[in-house]
C-alpha positions as CSV (number, residue, x, y, z in Angstrom):
1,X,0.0,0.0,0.0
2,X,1.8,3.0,-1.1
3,X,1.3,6.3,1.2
4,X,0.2,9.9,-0.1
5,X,1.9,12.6,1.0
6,X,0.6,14.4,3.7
7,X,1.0,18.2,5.2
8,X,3.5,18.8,7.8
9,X,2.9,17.1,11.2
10,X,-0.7,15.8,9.8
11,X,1.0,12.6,9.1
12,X,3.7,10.1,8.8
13,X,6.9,11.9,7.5
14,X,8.0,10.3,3.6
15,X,10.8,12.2,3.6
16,X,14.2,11.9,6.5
17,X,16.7,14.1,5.3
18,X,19.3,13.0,7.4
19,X,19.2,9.7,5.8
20,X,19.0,10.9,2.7
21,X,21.9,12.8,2.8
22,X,23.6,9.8,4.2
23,X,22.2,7.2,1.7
24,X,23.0,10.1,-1.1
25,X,26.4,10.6,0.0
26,X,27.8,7.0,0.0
27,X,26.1,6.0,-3.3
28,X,27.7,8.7,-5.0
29,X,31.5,8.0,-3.4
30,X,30.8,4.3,-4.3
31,X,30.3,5.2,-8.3
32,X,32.9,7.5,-8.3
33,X,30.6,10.5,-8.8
34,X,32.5,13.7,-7.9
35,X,29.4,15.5,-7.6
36,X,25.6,15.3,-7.8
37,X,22.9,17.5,-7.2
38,X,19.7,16.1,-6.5
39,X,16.0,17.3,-6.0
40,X,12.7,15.3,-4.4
41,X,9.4,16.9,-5.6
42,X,5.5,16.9,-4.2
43,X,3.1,18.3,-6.2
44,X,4.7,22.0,-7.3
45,X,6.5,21.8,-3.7
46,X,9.9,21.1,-3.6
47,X,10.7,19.1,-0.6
48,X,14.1,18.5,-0.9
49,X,16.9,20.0,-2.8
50,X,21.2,19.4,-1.8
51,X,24.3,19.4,-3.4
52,X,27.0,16.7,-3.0
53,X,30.7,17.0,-3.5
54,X,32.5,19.1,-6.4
55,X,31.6,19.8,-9.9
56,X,35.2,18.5,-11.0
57,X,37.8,16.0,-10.2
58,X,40.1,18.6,-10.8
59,X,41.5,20.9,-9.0
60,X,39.0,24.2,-9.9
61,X,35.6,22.1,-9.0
62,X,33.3,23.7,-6.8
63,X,31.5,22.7,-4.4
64,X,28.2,21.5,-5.8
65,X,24.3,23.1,-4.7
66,X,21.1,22.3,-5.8
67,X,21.1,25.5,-8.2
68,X,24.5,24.1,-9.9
69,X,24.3,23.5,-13.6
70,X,25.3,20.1,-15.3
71,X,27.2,20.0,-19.1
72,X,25.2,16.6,-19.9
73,X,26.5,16.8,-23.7
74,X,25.5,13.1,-25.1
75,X,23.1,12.3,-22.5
76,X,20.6,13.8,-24.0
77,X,20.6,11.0,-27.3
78,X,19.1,8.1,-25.9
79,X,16.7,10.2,-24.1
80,X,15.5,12.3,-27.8
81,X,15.8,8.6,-29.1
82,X,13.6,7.4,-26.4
83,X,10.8,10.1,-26.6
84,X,11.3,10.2,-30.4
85,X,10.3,6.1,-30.4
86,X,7.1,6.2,-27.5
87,X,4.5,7.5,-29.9
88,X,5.4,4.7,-32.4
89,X,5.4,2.1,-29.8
90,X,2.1,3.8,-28.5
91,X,0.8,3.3,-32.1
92,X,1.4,0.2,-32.6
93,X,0.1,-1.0,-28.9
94,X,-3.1,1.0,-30.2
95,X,-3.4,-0.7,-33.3
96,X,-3.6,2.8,-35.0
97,X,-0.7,3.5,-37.8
């Protein structure tokens, strides 16, 4: 049973920061990541937004916040090749051509 999220103190809490920094932090030293910034959203509210390490192995990274911008240069293919392909896998679950 999966739980809605509830108002502040109306409920129980989805959401332990502390953890999530934890859990956050170690994932992203165990692939190596120098730096992520990462961002939880309910409804139009976000709910949690943090920075981890620096934007750069090197030696001018910064540390990293949740307004820090990403170069994601060739990430972006599979995801235009991805949305490019749903309405023609759409089609054909439809039946329509």
């Amino acid at each position: 049973m999966s739980r809605r999220p509830t108002r502040r103190g109306s409920g129980p809490r989805l959401l332990d920061p502390g953890r999530l920094d934890q859990d956050l932090a170690e994932r992203a030293w165990a692939a190596s990541a120098p730096g992520l910034a990462v961002a939880a959203v309910v409804g139009r509210h976000v709910c949690y937004a943090r920075g981890f390490g620096a934007t750069s192995v090197e030696a001018d990274g910064v540390p990293v916040t949740p307004e820090t911008l990403f170069h994601i240069a060739s990430t972006t293919k599979p995801l235009t090749g991805t949305a490019g392909m749903r309405p023609q896998e759409w089609a054909g679950l439809g039946g329509a051509r």
